[in-house]
N, C-alpha and C positions, 0 to 999 in steps of 0.2 A: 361494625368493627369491634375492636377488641378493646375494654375498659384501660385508663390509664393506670391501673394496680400494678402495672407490669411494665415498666418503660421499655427494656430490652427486647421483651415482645414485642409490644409496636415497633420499635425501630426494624424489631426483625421483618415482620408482616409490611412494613412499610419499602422496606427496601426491595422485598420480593413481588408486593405487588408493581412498583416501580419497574422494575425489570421484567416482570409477565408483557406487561403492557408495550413497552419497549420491543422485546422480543415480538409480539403479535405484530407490530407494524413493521417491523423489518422483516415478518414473513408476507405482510400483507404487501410488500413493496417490491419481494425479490417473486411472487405469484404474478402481480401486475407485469413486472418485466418478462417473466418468463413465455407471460398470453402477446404480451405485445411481440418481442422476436418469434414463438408459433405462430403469428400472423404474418409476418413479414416471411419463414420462411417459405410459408404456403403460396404464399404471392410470388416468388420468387421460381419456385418449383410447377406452381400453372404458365407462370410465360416461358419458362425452359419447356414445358410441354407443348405450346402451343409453336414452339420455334421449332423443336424437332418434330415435328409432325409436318410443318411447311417443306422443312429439308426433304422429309423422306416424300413427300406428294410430288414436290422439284426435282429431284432423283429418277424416282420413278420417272414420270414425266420423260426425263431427258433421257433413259435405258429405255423406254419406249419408241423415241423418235429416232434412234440412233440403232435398235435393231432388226 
C-alpha cells in the first residue's frame, strides 16, 4: 500500500479499493443469480418438452384410431 506521506491518497486508494471490492461481490452475486434462474429456466423448458411431445404422441395416436 501506499506510505502515510500522503493522507489524501490513502483515503483516496482506500475508498476505491473499498468499492472495487464491493462492486466484485455484487457482480459475484448478480452471476450466481443469473446461473441459478439459467437453471431453472432449462428445467422448465425440458418438461414443457417433454409435455408437448406426449400431446403430440396422444394426438397422433387418437388421428390414427379415428382415421
Amino acid at each position: 500500500m501506499m506510505e502515510n506521506t500522503f493522507p489524501q491518497a490513502q483515503q483516496i486508494w482506500t475508498f476505491w479499493e473499498k468499492a472495487a471490492k464491493e462492486n466484485a461481490a455484487i457482480v459475484e452475486t448478480a452471476i450466481d443469480t443469473s446461473v441459478a434462474v439459467t437453471k431453472a429456466s432449462l428445467s422448465v423448458a425440458a418438461q414443457l418438452s417433454e409435455q408437448w411431445g406426449k400431446l403430440a404422441t396422444d394426438a397422433a395416436r387418437r388421428f390414427t384410431k379415428t382415421a
